[in-house]
matplotlib code that plots the C-alpha trace (Angstrom):
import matplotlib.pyplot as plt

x = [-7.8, -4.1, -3.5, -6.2, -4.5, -1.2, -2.7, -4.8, -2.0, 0.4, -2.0, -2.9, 0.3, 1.4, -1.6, -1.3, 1.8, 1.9, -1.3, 0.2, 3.6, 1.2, -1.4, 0.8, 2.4, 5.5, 4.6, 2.3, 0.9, 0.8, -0.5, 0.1, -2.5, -0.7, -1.8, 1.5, 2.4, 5.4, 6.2, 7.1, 8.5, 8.8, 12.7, 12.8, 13.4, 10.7, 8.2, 9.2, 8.8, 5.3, 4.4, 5.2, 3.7, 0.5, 0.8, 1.7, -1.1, -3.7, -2.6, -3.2, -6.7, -7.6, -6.5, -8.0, -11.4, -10.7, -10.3, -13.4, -14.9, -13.8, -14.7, -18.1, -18.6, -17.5, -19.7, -22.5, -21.9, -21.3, -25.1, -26.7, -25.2, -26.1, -29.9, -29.9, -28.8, -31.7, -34.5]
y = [-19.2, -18.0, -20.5, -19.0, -15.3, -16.9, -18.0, -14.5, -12.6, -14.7, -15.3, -12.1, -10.4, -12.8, -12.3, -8.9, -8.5, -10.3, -8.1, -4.5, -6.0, -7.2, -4.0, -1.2, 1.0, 2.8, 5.4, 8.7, 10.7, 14.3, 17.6, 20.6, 23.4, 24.0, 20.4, 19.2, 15.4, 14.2, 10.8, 10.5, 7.3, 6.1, 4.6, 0.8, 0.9, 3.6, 1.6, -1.9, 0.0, 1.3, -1.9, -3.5, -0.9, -1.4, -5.2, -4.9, -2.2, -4.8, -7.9, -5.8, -4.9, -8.5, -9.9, -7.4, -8.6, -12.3, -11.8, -10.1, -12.7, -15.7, -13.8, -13.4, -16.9, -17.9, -15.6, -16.6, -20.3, -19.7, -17.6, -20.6, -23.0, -21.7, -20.9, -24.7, -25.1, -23.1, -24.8]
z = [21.0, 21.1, 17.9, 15.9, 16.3, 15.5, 12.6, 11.5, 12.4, 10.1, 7.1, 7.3, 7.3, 4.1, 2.4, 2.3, 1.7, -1.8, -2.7, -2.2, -3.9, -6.5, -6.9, -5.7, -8.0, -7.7, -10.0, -9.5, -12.3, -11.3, -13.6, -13.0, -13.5, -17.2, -18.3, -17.8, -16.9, -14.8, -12.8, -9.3, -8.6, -5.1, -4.5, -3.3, 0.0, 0.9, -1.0, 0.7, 3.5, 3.1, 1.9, 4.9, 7.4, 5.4, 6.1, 9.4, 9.7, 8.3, 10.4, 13.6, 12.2, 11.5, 14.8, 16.7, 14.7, 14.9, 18.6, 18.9, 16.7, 19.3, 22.6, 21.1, 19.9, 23.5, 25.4, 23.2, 23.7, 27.4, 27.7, 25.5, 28.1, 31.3, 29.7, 28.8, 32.7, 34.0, 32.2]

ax = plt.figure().add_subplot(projection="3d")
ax.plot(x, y, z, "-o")
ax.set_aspect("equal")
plt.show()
């Protein structure tokens, strides 16, 4: 069980990663109530840095879920076992 968390927690963490480096933008478009455009472009490190909170954010989430996941499988298995036992 402890390998498959490893695992989820690692892949996880990667995976997103490389998509928010990939699909995030630095760049905001704001207007202003006069119809006027400017850009707001988030420095490097800030943007590294919310990049990897996000990751870090998501990896949690997932092995939270993939725990879950396994301690339900178990306790099924274990109930389908000990019904099998009784019969």
């Amino acid at each position: 069980m402890e390998k498959i968390l490893v695992k989820t927690g690692i892949y996880s963490f990667i995976s997103s990663f490389f998509l928010f480096v990939a699909f995030l933008k630095r760049e905001k478009l704001t207007t202003d109530v006069e119809g006027m455009s400017s850009y707001e472009i988030t420095p490097f490190p800030q943007y590294f840095f919310q990049i990897f909170r996000y990751s870090v954010i998501i990896s949690i989430i997932a092995v939270v879920v993939a725990f879950l996941y396994v301690f339900y499988l178990k306790n099924e298995i274990s109930d389908k076992d000990s019904a099998d036992s009784e019969i």
